[in-house]
NUTIMI-425118 format. One record per residue (C-alpha): chain; x, y, z. Coordinates in steps of 0.05 Angstrom, whole numbers, plus 5000, padded with zeros to 4 digits. Layout:
REM residues N
A|X|Y|Z;
...
***
This chain:
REM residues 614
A|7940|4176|6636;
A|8000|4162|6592;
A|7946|4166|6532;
A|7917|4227|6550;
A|7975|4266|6552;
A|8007|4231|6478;
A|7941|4257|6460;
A|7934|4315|6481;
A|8001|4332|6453;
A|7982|4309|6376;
A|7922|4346|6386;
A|7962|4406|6396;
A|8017|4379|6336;
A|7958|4375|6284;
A|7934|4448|6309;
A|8004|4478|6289;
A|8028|4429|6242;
A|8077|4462|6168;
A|8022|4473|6108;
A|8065|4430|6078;
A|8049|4371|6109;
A|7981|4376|6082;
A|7988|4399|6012;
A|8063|4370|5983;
A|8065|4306|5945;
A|8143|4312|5926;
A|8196|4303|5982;
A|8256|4351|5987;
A|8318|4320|5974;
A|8359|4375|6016;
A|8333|4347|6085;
A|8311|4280|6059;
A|8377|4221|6073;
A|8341|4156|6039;
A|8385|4108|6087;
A|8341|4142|6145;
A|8283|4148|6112;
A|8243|4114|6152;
A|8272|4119|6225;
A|8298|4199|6222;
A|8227|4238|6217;
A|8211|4193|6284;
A|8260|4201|6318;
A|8270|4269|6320;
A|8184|4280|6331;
A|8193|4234|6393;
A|8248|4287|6414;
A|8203|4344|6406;
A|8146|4299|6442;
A|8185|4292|6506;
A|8197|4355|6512;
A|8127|4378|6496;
A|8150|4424|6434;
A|8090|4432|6378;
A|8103|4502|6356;
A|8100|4504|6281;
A|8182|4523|6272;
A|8197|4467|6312;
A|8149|4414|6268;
A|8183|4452|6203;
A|8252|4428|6218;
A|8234|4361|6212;
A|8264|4319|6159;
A|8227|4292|6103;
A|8190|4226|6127;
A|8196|4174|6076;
A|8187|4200|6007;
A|8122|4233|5998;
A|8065|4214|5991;
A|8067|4134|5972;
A|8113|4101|6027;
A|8098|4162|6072;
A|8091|4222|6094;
A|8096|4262|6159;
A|8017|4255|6175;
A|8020|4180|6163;
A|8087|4177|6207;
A|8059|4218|6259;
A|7988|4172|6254;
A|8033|4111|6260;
A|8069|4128|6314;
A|8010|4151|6357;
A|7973|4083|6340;
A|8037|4038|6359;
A|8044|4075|6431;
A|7968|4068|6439;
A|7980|3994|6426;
A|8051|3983|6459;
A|8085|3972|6402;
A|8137|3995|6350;
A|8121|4051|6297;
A|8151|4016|6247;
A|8097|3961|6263;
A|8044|4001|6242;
A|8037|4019|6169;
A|7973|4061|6136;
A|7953|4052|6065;
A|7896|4093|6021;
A|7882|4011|5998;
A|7834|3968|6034;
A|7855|3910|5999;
A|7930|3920|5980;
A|7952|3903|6059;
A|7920|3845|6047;
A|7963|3827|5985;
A|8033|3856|6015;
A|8023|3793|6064;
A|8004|3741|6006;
A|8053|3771|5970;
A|8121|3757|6025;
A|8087|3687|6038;
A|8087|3665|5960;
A|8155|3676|5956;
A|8167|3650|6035;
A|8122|3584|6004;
A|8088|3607|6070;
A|8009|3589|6086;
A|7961|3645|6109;
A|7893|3653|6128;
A|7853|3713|6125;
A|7803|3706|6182;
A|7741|3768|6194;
A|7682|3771|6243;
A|7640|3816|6189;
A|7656|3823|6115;
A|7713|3837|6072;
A|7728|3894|6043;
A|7693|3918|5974;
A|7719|3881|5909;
A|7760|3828|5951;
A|7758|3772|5897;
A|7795|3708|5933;
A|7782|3672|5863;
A|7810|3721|5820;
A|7866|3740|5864;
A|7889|3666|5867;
A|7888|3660|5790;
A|7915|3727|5769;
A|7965|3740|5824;
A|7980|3667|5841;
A|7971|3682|5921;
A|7943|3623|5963;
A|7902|3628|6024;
A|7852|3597|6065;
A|7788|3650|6073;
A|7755|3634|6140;
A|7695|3677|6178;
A|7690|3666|6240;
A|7635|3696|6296;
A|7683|3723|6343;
A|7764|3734|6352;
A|7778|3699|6407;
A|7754|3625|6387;
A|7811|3624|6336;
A|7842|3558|6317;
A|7904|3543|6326;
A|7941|3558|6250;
A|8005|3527|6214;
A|8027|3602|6182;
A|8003|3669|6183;
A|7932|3699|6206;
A|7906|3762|6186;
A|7844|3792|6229;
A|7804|3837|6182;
A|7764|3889|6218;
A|7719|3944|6190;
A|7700|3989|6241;
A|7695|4068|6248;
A|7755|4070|6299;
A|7813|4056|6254;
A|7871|4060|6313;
A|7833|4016|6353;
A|7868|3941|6359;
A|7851|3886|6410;
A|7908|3847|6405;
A|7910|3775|6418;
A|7987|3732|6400;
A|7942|3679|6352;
A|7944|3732|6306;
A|8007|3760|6263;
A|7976|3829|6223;
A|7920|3859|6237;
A|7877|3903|6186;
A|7829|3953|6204;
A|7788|3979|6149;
A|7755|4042|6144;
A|7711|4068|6083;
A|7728|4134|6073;
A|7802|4129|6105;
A|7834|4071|6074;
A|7870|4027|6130;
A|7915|4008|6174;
A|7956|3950|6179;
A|7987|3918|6249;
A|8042|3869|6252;
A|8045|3839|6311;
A|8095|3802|6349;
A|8169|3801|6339;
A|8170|3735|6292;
A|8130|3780|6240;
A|8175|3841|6238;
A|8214|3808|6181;
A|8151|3827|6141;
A|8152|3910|6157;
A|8201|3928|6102;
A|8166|3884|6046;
A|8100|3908|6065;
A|8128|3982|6063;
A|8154|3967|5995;
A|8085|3943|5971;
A|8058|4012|5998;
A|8112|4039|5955;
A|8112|4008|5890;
A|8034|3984|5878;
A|7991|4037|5918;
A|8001|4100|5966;
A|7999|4110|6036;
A|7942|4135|6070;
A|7930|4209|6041;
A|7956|4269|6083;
A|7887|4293|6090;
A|7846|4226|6111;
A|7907|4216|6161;
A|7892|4284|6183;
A|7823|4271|6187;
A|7835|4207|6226;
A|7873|4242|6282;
A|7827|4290|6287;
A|7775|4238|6303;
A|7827|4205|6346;
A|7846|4266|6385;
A|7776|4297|6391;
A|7732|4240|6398;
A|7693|4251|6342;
A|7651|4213|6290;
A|7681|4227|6222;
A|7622|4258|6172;
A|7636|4237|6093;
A|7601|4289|6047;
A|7600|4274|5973;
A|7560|4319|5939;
A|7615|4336|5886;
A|7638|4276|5876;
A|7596|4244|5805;
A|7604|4320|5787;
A|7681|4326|5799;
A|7686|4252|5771;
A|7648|4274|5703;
A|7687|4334|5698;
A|7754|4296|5704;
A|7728|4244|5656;
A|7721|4304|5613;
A|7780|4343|5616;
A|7819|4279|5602;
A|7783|4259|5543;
A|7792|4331|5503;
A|7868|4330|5535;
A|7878|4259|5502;
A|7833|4250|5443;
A|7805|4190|5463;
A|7729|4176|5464;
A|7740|4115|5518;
A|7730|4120|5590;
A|7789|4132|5624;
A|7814|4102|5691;
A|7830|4149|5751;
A|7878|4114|5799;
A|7908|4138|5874;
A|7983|4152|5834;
A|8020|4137|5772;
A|8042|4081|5801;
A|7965|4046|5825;
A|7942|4058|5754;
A|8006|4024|5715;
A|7997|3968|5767;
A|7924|3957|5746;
A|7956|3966|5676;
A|7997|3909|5686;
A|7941|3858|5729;
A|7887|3875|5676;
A|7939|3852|5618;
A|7964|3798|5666;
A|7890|3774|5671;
A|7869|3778|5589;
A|7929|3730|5577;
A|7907|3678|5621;
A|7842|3684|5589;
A|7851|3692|5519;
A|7926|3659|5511;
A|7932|3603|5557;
A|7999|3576|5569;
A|8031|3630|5538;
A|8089|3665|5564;
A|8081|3741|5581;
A|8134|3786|5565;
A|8137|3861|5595;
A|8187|3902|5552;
A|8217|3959|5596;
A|8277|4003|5598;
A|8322|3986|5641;
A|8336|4060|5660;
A|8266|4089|5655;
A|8233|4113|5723;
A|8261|4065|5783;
A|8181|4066|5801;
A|8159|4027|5732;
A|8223|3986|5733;
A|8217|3958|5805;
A|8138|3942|5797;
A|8153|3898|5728;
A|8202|3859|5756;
A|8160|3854|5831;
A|8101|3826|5784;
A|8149|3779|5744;
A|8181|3755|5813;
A|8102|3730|5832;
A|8078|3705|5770;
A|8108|3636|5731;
A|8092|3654|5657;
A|8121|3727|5669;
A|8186|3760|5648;
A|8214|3823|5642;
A|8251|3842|5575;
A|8301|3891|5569;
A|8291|3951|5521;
A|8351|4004|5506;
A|8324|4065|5479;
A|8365|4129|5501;
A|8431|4146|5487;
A|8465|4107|5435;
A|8402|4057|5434;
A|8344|4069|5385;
A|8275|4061|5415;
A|8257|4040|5347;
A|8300|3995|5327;
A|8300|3959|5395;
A|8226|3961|5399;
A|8235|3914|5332;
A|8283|3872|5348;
A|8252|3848|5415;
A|8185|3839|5379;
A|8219|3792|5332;
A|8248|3755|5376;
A|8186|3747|5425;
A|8144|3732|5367;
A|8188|3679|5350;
A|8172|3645|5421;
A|8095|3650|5409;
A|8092|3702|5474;
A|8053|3761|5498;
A|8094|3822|5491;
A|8072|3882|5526;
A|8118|3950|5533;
A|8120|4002|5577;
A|8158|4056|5550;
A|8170|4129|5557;
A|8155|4179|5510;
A|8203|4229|5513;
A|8247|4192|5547;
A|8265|4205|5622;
A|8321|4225|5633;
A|8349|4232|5569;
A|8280|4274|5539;
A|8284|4243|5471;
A|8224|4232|5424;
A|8234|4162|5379;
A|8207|4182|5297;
A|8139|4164|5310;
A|8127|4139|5238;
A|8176|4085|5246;
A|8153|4072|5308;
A|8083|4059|5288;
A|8113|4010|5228;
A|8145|3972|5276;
A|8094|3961|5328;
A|8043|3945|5271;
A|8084|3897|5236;
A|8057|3824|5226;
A|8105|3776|5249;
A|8111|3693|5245;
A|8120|3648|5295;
A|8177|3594|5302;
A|8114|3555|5258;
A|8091|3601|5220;
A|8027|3626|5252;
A|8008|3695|5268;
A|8047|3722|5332;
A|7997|3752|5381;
A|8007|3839|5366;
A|8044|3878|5417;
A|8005|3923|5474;
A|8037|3993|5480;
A|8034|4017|5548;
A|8054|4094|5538;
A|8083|4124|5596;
A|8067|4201|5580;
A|8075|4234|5638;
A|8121|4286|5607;
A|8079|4308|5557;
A|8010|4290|5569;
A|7978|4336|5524;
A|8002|4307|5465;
A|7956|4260|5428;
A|7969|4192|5411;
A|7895|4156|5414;
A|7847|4193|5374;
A|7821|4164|5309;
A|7864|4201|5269;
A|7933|4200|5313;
A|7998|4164|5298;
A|7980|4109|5349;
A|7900|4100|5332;
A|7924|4029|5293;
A|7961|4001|5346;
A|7940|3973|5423;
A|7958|4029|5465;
A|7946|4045|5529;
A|7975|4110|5555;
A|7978|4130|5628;
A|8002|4195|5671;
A|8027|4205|5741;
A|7981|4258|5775;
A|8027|4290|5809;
A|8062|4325|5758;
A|8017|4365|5708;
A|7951|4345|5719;
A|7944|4371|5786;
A|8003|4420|5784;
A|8037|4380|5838;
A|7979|4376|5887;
A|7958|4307|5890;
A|7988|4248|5869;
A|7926|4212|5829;
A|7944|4184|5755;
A|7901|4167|5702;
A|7898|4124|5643;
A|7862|4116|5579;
A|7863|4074|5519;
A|7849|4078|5438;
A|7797|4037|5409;
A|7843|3982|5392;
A|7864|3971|5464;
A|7791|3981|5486;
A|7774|3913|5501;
A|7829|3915|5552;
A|7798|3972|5601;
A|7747|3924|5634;
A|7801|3887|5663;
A|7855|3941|5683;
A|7784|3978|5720;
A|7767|3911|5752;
A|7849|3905|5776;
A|7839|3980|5794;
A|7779|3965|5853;
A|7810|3903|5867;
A|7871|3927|5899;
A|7828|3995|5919;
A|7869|4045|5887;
A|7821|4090|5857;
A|7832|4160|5873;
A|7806|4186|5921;
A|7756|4235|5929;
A|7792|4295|5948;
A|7842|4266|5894;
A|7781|4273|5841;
A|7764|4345|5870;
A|7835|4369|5859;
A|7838|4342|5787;
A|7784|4369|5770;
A|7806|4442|5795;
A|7869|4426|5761;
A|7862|4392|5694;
A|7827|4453|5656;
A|7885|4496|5660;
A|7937|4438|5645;
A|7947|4448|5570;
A|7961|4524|5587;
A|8002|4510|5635;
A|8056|4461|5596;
A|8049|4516|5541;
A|8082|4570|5590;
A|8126|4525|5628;
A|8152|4494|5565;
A|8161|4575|5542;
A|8210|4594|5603;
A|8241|4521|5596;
A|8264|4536|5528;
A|8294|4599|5542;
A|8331|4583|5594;
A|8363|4523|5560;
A|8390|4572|5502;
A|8405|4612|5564;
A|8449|4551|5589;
A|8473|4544|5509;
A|8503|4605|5496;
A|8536|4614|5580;
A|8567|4544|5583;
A|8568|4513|5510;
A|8606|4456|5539;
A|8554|4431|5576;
A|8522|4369|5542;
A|8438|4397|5540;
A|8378|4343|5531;
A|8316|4368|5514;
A|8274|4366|5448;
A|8283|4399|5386;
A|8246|4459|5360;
A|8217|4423|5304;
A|8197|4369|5354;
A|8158|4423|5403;
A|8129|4445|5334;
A|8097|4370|5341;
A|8068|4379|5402;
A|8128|4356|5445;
A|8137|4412|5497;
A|8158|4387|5557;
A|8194|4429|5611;
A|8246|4386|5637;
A|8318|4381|5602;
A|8377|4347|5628;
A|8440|4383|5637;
A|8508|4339|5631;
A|8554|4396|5654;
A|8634|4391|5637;
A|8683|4358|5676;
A|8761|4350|5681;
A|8814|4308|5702;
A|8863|4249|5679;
A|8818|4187|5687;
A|8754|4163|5672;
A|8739|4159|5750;
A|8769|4227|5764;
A|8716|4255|5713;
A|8663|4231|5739;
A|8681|4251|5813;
A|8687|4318|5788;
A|8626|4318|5760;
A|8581|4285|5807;
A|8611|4345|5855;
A|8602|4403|5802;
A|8523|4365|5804;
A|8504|4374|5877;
A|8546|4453|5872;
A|8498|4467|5817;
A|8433|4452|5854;
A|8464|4471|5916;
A|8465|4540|5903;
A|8407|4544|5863;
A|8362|4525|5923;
A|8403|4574|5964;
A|8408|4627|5924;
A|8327|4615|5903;
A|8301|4583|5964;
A|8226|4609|5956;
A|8227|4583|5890;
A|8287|4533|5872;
A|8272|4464|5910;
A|8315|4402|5907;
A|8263|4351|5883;
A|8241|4291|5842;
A|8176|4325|5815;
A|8155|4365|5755;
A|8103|4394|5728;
A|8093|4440|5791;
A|8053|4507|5792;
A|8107|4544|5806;
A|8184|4555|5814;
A|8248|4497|5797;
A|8254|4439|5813;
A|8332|4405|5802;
A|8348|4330|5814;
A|8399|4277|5806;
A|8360|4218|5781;
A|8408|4161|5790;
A|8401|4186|5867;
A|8330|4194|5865;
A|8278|4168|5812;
A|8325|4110|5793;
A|8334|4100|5866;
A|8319|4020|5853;
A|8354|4024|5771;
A|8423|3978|5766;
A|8488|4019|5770;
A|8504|4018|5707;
A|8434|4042|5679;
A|8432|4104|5725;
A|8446|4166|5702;
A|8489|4220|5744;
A|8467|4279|5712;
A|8425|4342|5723;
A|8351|4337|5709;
A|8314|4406|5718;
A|8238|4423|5712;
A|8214|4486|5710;
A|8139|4520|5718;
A|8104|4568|5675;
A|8103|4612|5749;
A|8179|4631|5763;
A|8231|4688|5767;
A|8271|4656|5711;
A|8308|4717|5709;
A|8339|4707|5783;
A|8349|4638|5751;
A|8396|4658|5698;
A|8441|4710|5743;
A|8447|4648|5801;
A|8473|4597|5733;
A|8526|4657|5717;
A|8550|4659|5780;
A|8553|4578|5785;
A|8593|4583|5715;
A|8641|4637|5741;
A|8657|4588|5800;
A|8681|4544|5756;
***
């Protein structure tokens, strides 16, 4: 009776549920508080539950769930929930992914590091692209693989067991204490992952911060469509006949967008393509360079995202370490970029970097000629021999329409890989599905980064695909006009506060191609001490955005995202994209990004006022 009426009442939550639950891929920082991220979304839809309040102005003063869309969203917290009271549980013991396979690895991964045994134990098959040989090489996980006719014979087990299940009813779990997580698998959905018991709850946060880092929750709408299966007792029924057309079209758009005449990659977020990025690479070295230490070279304040996953990989992975690089500020891309080369070729290692170009948060652009010098310099060994030539993974995301890989661009003589988080300008802020691509030179390294791509699942999805490929023809146009109103209203900000400290690129730079429509605003502070200063102007921060989304509020949003369709969108990234960045590499500053669809004029009279008040 109990389910009937939680049912019932989801039924009625889906029915009336904020458009935005659906459709945003960027979390609002103004009702978002990261220490309750994952507990304060709950707990205040279990209020509204008991009380049996759906209406839709009730569901839109919920706070931000998580941090959309890849540790969760309010449809995968809502999905969660209902699954953990159909199965007696806690919510936080329930955790959805758009993988079929990455669940699998969040639990390999806690028990490499616990030096913990695990078997993975299923009545009918794995899922697609499950490689137990190449996951043991590659990502150094060890399991026992066991299939076994029915759940209930299981043998008793020295570690963790994780049931498999691939079965049409995702929410459905017959839970039995022999086994610790539970994974049903569907095709179209994704899955969901069950930890059971209280000795296993240890595992929840690492597991969520998998999710996070190396793949995406389930999607809004296949969580959506999962509840709706749940609630109405339907059979879910998968159409795709768009889907080789929307694929060939995105395939299309990226290759005139990037120059490049090799395939490129389509991943579930930024963040699933740079981790098949890293894999793939991960994978040639222990084929072609055995023995051989691998070195990823990565800023230590670039996006908290990148930063986190290198060191996560390194953590697993004997041969691997993360390398420092300095470029913004008073650092030199270039110059660093040489100087760590040196040294690793000295050591006889594998040096790949993942950089930023511009430069987040800082927006600078390294001279590209001496950059291309330095990455295509020959360097010796401690002996003498050849050292093995760099990989350049190129983080674009800022400025995606400039190209780097064509035959004829500055990087077409160098390995380079270059990769871009979907969210932002390739689908306008609609879905969160990245792609990458490669030049010729770095060719021979897609097969593997496509194979690490299925293995963990983490292609995008198809209503990813369908949105890209709506999207990606009007992209160019779109960082045209957006870069357009960005620079005028950092002139704007130029000639009305002159002592504010501006980063953003240089008109003969956006002459180059480099028009991106984010700048970074390091606004003037006072008093006697170092400290003081920077109190002041971490205040003077949150006034300026503060106002700006209340003056603005249909347009002005306090958010991580760029790239957007339409209106502002102001953020602090040492509070928010270098969430997981040490201290001292964060940077307390203003980062806007603006759309080629706003009322920049409103813009500029709120920024006057904000300048009078101080």
């Amino acid at each position: 009776m109990q389910d009937n009426k939680m049912l019932t009442y989801i039924n009625e939550v889906i029915k009336n549920m904020p458009t935005d639950w659906l459709n945003l891929t960027t979390h609002r920082l103004d009702i978002y508080d990261e220490s309750l991220a994952k507990t304060e979304f709950l707990d205040l839809f279990e209020n509204l539950y008991n009380t049996n309040t759906y209406d839709s102005s009730a569901l839109s003063k919920l706070p931000t769930a998580y941090d959309y869309i890849r540790l969760g969203h309010p449809l995968s917290s809502v999905l969660e929930w209902t699954i953990a009271n159909l199965n007696n549980t806690k919510s936080k013991n329930v955790i959805s992914f758009s993988s079929k396979t990455t669940p699998i690895l969040a639990v390999l991964r806690k028990n490499l590091l616990e030096q913990k045994d695990t078997q993975i134990v299923y009545t009918d098959q794995l899922p697609p692209f499950f490689d137990a040989e190449l996951i043991k090489r590659v990502y150094g996980y060890s399991f026992d693989l066991k299939h076994i006719e029915n759940i209930n014979n299981l043998p008793q087990y020295n570690g963790s067991t994780i049931y498999i299940s691939q079965q049409d009813d995702i929410c459905n779990f017959n839970l039995k204490p022999e086994v610790d997580f539970y994974i049903n698998t569907h095709s179209h959905f994704g899955s969901v992952l069950l930890v059971n018991g209280t000795q296993n709850e240890s595992y929840v946060s690492e597991i969520q911060h998998v999710r996070r880092r190396e793949t995406i929750a389930m999607t809004p709408a296949n969580c959506y469509a999962a509840l709706k299966v749940l609630t109405e007792k339907t059979s879910y029924v998968f159409s795709d006949a768009s889907v080789a057309s929307n694929k060939a079209s995105v395939l299309n758009s990226i290759a005139t967008v990037t120059g490049s005449s090799i395939k490129a990659l389509v991943g579930s977020s930024g963040l699933s393509i740079q981790y098949a990025i890293m894999m793939g690479l991960v994978h040639d070295a222990l084929d072609n360079h055995k023995g051989k230490a691998i070195k990823f070279i990565v800023p230590p304040n670039c996006y908290g995202g990148t930063n986190d996953q290198a060191r996560r990989v390194a953590a697993c992975i004997d041969n691997v370490e993360v390398v420092d690089l300095p470029v913004d500020g008073d650092n030199d891309m270039v110059q660093s970029i040489d100087q760590v080369l040196n040294t690793i070729a000295k050591a006889d290692a594998i040096p790949y970097i993942i950089a930023e170009i511009p430069t987040n948060p800082r927006v600078e652009v390294p001279d590209l000629i001496k950059l291309k010098e330095v990455l295509s310099k020959v360097r010796k060994t401690s002996t003498g021999e050849h050292a093995i030539d760099p990989v350049f993974i190129l983080d674009q995301t800022f400025c995606p329409n400039v190209q780097f890989l064509g035959d004829d661009d500055m990087l077409s003589s160098v390995r380079t890989i270059s990769y871009v988080s979907g969210s932002k300008f390739p689908s306008g802020g609609k879905c969160t599905a990245g792609y990458c691509v490669a030049n010729k030179k770095a060719e021979a390294l897609m097969a593997k980064i496509e194979l690490h791509l299925k293995l963990c699942d983490n292609e995008a999805t198809t209503l990813q695909m369908e949105i890209l490929a709506k999207q990606l023809p009007s992209m160019n146009q779109r960082i045209a006009d957006a870069y357009t109103n960005t620079r005028d209203f950092v002139s704007f900000i130029n000639k009305t506060l002159p002592d504010a400290k501006i980063n953003f690129v240089s008109e003969p730079l956006a002459a180059q191609g480099f028009t991106p429509s984010v700048f970074s605003l390091d606004l003037p502070t006072k008093g006697a001490t170092d400290e003081e200063r920077e109190t002041y102007k971490r205040a003077l921060n949150l006034k300026l955005i503060n106002l700006m989304i209340t003056e603005i509020p249909n347009e002005s949003k306090f958010c991580v995202s760029y790239g957007q369709l339409k209106g502002c969108y102001w953020t602090i990234p040492a509070t928010s994209t270098q969430g997981t960045t040490k201290e001292g590499d964060k940077d307390y500053i203003v980062r806007a990004a603006l759309s080629p669809n706003m009322d920049l004029d409103h813009h500029k009279k709120v920024f006057i006022k904000f300048v009078e008040s101080i």
